[in-house]
N, C-alpha and C positions, 0 to 999 in steps of 0.2 A: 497117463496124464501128459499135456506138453507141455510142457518147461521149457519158457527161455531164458529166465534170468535163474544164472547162475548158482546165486544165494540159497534158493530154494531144495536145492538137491538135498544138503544133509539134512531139510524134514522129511524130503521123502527116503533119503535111506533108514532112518530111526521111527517114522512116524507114515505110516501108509496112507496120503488124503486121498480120498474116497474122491470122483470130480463126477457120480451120477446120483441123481434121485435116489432118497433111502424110504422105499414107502415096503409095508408090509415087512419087514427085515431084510429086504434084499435089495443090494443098489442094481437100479436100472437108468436104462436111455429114457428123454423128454420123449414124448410123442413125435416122431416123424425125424427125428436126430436133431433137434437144434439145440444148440451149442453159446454159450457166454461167455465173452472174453473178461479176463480178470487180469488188473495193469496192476504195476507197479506206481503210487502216486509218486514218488523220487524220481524216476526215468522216462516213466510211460512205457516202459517195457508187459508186455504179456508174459505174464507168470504161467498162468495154464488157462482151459475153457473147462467149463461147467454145463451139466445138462440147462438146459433153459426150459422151463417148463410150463403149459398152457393148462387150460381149464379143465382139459380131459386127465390129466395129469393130479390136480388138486382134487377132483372125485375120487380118483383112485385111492388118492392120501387119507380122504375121510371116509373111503367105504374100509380102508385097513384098520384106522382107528376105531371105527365104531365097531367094526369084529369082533377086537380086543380085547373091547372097555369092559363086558361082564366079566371075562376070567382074572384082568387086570384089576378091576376093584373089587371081586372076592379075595386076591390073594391076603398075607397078613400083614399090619403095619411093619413087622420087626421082619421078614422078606423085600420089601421095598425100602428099608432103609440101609439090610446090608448090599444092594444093588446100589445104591448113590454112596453109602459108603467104600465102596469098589472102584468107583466112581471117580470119586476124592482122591483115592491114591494113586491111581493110574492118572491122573491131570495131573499130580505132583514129581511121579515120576516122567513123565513128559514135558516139564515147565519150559525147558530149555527150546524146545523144536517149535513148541507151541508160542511163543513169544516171539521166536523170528518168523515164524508165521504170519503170525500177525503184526509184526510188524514190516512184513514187506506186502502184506494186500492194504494193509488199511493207511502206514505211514509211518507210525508212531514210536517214538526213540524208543531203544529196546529198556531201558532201564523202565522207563511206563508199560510196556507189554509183559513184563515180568510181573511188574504189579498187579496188574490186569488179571493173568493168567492165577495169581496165587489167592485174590480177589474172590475171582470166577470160581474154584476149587472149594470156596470156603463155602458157598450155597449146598454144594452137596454135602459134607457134612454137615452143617446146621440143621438141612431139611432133614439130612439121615436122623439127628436126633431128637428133632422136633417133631417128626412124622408119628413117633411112636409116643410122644407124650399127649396126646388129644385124650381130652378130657368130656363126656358128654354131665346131664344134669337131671338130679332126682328130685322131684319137691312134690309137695301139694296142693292141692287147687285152694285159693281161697277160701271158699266158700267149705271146704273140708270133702267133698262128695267126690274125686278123683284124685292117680295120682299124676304127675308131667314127669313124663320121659322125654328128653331132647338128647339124641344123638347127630352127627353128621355124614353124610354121604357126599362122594363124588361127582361134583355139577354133571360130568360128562365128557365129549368130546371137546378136545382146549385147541384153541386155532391161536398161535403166540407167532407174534409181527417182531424184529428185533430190529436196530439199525445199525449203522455201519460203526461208529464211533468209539465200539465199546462189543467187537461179536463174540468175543468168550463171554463179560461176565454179564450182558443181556440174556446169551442165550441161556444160560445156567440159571440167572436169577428166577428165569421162567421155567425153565424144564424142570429146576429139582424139588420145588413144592407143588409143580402139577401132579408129578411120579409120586411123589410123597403122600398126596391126599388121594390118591386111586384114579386120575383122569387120565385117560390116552390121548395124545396131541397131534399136531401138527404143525412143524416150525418154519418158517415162511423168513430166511435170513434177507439181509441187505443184498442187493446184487453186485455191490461195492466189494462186498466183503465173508464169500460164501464160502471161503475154505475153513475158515477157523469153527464155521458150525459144523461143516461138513468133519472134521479131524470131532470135535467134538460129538456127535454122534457116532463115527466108529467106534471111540472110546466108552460111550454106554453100550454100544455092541457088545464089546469085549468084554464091559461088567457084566453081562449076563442079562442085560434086560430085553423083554419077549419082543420080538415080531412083532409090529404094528402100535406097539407102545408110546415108541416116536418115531415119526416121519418125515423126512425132509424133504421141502420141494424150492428149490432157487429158480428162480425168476426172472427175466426184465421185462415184466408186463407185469408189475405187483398185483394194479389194480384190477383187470379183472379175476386173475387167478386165488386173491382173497375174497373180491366179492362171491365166485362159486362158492367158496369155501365154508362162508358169512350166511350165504342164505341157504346151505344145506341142512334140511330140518331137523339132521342127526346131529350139528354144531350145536354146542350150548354155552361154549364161552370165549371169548378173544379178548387178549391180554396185549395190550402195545404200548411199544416203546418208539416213539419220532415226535415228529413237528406234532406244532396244534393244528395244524389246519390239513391234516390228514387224519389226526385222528377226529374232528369233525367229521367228515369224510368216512371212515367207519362205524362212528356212533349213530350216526345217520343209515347205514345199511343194514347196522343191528339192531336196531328197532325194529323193522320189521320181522323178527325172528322172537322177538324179547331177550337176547343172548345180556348174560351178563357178561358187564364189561370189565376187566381194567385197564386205565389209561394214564403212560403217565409222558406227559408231555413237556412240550417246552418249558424255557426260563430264564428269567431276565434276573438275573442275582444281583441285587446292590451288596456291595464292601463298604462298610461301614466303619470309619477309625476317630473315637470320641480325642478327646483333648487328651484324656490322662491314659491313653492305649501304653501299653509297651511298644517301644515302634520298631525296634528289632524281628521281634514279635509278629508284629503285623506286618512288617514284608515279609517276614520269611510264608507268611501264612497267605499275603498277596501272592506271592508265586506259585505255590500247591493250588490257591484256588481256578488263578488264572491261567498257568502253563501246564495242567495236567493234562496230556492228549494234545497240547498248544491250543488249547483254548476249546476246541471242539469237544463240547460236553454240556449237558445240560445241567448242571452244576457251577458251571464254569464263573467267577465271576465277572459278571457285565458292565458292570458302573460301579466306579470307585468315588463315595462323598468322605473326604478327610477335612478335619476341622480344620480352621484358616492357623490355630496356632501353630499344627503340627503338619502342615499343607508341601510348605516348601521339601524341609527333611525331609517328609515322606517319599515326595518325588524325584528329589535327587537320590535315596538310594534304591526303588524300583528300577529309575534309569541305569545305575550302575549294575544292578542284577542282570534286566534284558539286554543290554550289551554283552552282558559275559555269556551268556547262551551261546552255545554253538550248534550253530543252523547246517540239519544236511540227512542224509538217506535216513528214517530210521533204523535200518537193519547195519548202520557202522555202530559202532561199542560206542564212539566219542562221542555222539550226537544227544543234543538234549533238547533240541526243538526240530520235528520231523516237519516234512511237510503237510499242505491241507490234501483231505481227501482226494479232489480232481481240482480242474479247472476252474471251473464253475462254481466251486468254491471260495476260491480264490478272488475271483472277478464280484462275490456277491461281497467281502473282504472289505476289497481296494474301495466299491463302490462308499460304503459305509464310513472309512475314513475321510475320501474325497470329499462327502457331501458335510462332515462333522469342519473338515480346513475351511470350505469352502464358507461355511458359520461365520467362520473367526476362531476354532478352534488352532491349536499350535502342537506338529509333532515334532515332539523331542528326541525320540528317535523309531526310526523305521518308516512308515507310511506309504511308503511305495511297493510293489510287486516288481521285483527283479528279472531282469533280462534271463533268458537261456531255460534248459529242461527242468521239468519237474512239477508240480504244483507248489513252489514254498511261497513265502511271507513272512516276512521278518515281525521278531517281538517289534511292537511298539506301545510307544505311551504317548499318551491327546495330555494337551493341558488346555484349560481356557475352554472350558467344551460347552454351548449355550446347549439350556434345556430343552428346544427345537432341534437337535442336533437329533438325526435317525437312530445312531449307535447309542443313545441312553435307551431308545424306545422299542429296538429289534434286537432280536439275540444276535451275537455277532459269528458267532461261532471260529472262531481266529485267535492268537496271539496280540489282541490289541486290549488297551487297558485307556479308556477314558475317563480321565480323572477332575471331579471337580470341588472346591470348594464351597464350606460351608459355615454359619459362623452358629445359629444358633438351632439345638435338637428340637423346640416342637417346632421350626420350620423344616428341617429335615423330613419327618415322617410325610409329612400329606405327598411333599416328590418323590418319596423311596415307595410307598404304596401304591404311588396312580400307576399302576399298570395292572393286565388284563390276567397277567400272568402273578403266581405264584409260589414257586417251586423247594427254593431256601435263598436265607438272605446271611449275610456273613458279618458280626459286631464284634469290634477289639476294646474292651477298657479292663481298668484295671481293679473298677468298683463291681465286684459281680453281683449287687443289689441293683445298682442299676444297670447291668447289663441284661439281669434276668426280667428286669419292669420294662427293655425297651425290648426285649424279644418277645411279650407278650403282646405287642404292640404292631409287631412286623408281622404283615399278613403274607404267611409263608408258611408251606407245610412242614419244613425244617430249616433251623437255625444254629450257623456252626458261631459259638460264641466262644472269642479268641480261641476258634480252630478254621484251619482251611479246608480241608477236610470231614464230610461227616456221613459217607456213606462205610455201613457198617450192615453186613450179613444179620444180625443180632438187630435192626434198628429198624424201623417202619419208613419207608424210604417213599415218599411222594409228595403233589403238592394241594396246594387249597388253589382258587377259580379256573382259570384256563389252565391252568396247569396238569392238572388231568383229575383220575377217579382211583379210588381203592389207593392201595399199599402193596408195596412189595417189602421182603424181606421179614425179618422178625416172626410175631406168630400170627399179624395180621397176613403177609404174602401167604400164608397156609390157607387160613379162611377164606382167601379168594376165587381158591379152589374145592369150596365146598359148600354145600344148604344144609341148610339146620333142618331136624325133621323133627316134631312135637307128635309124640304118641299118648292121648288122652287112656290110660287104664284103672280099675279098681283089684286091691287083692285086698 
């Protein structure tokens, strides 16, 4: 591996990352040697290069996959669960290498990449226990003349897209209920962010899982090296996590295949704080939504409407939270806001606030992208923010926090729902009758009510329109990787 930043050494003295193609269980070179450079978003420094892999490359991946998939979905659920429960403890006993991992490819203060990593760990065991509790269904026909057996099988070959923002517990979320239901895969990481799949695959190595079970192919030509992947007639599922308008872009090349899909895409999350919130409360709950990863999340919340009683307070102490932040490498101990992924991150950032000032919006503090190295962007807070403002209607993906008043809830809902997206939406009060009649009202596939947080291994994790399709997580993420099969018999 080359290593130039520094930092990186003690994961590879404790943690071996892999930097080639892991197809068939053995890492090899991309076709013809090329090679991906992998920065540090803090410096801009090159950590190490990566196989870079072409089209010739992702056949490879799916003829090792589909080799597999019969002896791999004969074997028995409680065999596949002690492999992810292997799994689980070896990511735990590596938390520490794997969190400055990823937090020196991706950004991310190490206090959040610990999170992440213990997150990430927590899919393997779930699935481990979940895998084995599948339940199939005995009845009789109506009519009384047969009886319905419905058991399930393994869709097949699993093609799982991940992004950069999140590459431990993406990749996990996907891998360990695909292993789980009997599919053999292939995992297609972020080219942002391909060590921490790449550490995570040696580490299912070392649990014992078979040759060609999973496959890893990194990239920086995503697109056509998934569409081979999409339209190989031995594919039968792809599972993605990124923008909507890629996974448009995929649902579109899997149709022609009939692959089932899941998708779980963008999100534009309103923050919601009624009159009688606890307002403690809901900053502290303002900051987990909006600073976890510094705002880069699909989760993240995007628009803050705080009633006009509780408007002002509310603002003054988010502004005194985001000042206290301290901005800088994520792989330093101190830091609690890392930088954005790259540049162009950045620049999509700055744009979004510009255009919200340029309104009549007012930052209170931050707004600007700072002189000298690195990709950061300081917390900030909008006040004054007109409903034409871009940043209520684009995910911002940033440390920015637009905030606007409101004075009464049924005119709130018709602006907190006009969008395209819906992912989860976030409501503070302290009447939970009505905070559970206004969540049934927010069109969102989940709703953290007085919490900032609500992703949960145990929890059906997606969202309702653009937002994407299916569920991860819980016992829906299992089913995702599986067809029900109905067998008409008489005894």
């Amino acid at each position: 591996m080359t290593v130039v930043d520094e930092l990186l050494r003690p994961v590879a003295d404790v943690i071996d990352v892999p930097t080639d193609l892991y197809v068939a269980g053995s890492w090899r070179p991309a076709t013809g040697g090329r090679r991906l450079e992998v920065s540090d978003p803090a410096t801009g420094a090159v950590l190490a290069t990566v196989a870079d892999a072409g089209t010739e490359d992702a056949t490879a991946a799916v003829d090792a996959a589909a080799a597999a998939a019969r002896d791999w979905a004969a074997t028995s659920p409680r065999h596949r669960a002690d492999l992810l429960m292997r799994a689980f403890h070896l990511m735990h006993e590596r938390s520490e290498e794997l969190a400055l991992l990823i937090s020196l490819e991706n950004g991310k203060a190490l206090a959040d990449a610990r999170g992440e990593v213990a997150y990430a760990a927590e899919f393997f065991r779930w699935y481990a226990e979940e895998g084995v509790r599948l339940r199939g269904q005995v009845g009789h026909a109506p009519s009384g003349a047969n009886r319905l057996l419905v058991t399930y099988q393994p869709v097949g070959v699993s093609v799982l897209v991940t992004p950069w923002n999140f590459p431990a517990a993406m990749a996990t979320r996907k891998i360990a209920p695909a292993l789980a239901a009997g599919c053999t895969t292939i995992l297609k990481p972020a080219a942002e962010t391909p060590l921490t799949a790449l550490a995570v695959a040696a580490l299912l190595e070392e649990a014992g899982v078979p040759g060609g079970v999973l496959n890893v192919v990194t990239t920086s030509r995503p697109g056509p090296v998934v569409e081979a992947m999409l339209t190989d007639p031995r594919t039968r599922m792809v599972s993605f996590t990124g923008s909507t308008e890629v996974g448009r872009v995929l649902l579109r090349t899997a149709a022609d295949g009939v692959l089932k899909c899941a998708m779980e895409l963008g999100g534009n999350a309103p923050f919601i704080v009624l009159a009688d919130a606890d307002l403690e409360a809901a900053l502290e709950g303002a900051m987990v939504a909006k600073m976890r990863n510094g705002g880069q999340a699909c989760t993240a919340a995007n628009r803050f409407y705080v009633h006009a009683s509780v408007h002002d307070a509310f603002v003054e102490g988010l502004i005194a939270r985001m000042a206290a932040l301290r901005v800088g490498p994520g792989a330093d101990e101190a830091t609690q806001c890392g930088p954005l992924v790259n540049d162009a991150a950045v620049r999509k950032v700055d744009l979004l606030v510009r255009d919200a000032v340029q309104r009549g919006a007012r930052a209170m503090i931050g707004g600007r992208a700072p002189d000298g190295p690195g990709s950061f962007y300081p917390p900030t807070v909008l006040v004054d923010v007109p409903p034409d403002a871009r940043v209520l209607r684009e995910e911002v993906f940033g440390p920015v926090a637009p905030v606007v008043r409101f004075e009464r809830e049924d005119d709130l809902l018709p602006v907190v729902n006009d969008t395209d997206l819906g992912l989860v939406s976030y409501l503070y009060t302290r009447d939970l009758a009505r905070g559970l009649h206004l969540a049934e009202r927010l069109e969102s596939g989940m709703v953290g009510l007085n919490r900032g947080l609500v992703s949960d291994p145990a929890a059906p994790f997606g969202g309702t329109k653009q937002s994407g399709l299916g569920r991860e997580g819980s016992t829906e993420g299992l089913l995702e990787f599986l067809e029900a099969q109905y067998v008409a018999t008489s005894w």
